[in-house]
C-alpha positions, 0 to 999 in steps of 0.5 A: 500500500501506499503512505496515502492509502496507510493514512487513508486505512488509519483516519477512516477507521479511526474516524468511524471509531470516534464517530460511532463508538463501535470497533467493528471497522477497526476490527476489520482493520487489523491483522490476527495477532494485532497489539494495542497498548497504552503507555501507561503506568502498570496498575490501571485496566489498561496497563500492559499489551492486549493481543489479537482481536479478543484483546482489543476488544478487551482494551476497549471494554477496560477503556470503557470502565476507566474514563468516558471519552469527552472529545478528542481532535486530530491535529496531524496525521503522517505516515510512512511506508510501515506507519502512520502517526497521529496527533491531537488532543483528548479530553476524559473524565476518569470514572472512579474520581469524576476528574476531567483531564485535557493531555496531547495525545500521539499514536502510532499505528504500525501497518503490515500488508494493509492491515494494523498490527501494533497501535500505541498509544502516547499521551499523560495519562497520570489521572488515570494512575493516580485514580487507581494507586489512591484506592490501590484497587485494579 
């Protein structure tokens, strides 16, 4: 494929996502053994590496009981022959504090024969720790 058809893949797909709140196109997009990983503290729901489709669907559902997604804008999307990277802003509130945070956010999508086999995730996500080591609870 090329870098247009990589941005192409990862700004429509993640587009759907935002816009309707299912994985399913997402799904589609991804190879079998694809990772998802938030770089994030261990301790939190979404600490550690979630693996093949299962485990993606596992990172959304633990996502989904951590913080409510308020708003999140695009600000930049690049790509590469392997990769694209997008950049924006997400504003969340954590559910177990009721804390609202803003932070930069940065992710890379690896690509692999046309489909998504790595996306990481970048972005400060310490209210979000910080809500989990108070109660010491995961």
């Amino acid at each position: 494929m090329s870098i247009e058809d990589n941005v192409k893949l990862v700004k429509d797909t993640m587009d759907d996502l935002l816009r309707t709140g299912s994985p399913a196109k997402l799904l589609a997009a991804l190879t079998e053994d694809a990772v998802i990983k938030a770089i994030i503290a261990d301790g939190t729901p979404i600490s550690g590496d979630f693996r093949g489709q299962d485990g993606v669907l596992r990172y959304f559902q633990a996502l989904s009981e951590v913080m409510e997604i308020l708003e999140v804008g695009t600000s930049d999307i690049t790509g590469s022959a392997d990769s694209v990277v997008m950049l924006g802003v997400e504003k969340a509130r954590v559910k177990r504090t009721g804390k609202v945070f803003e932070c930069d956010i940065a992710t890379v999508f690896t690509l692999d024969r046309g489909k998504i086999a790595k996306i990481l995730a970048f972005g400060d996500m310490s209210a979000i720790v910080d809500a989990y080591r108070e109660t010491g609870a995961r």
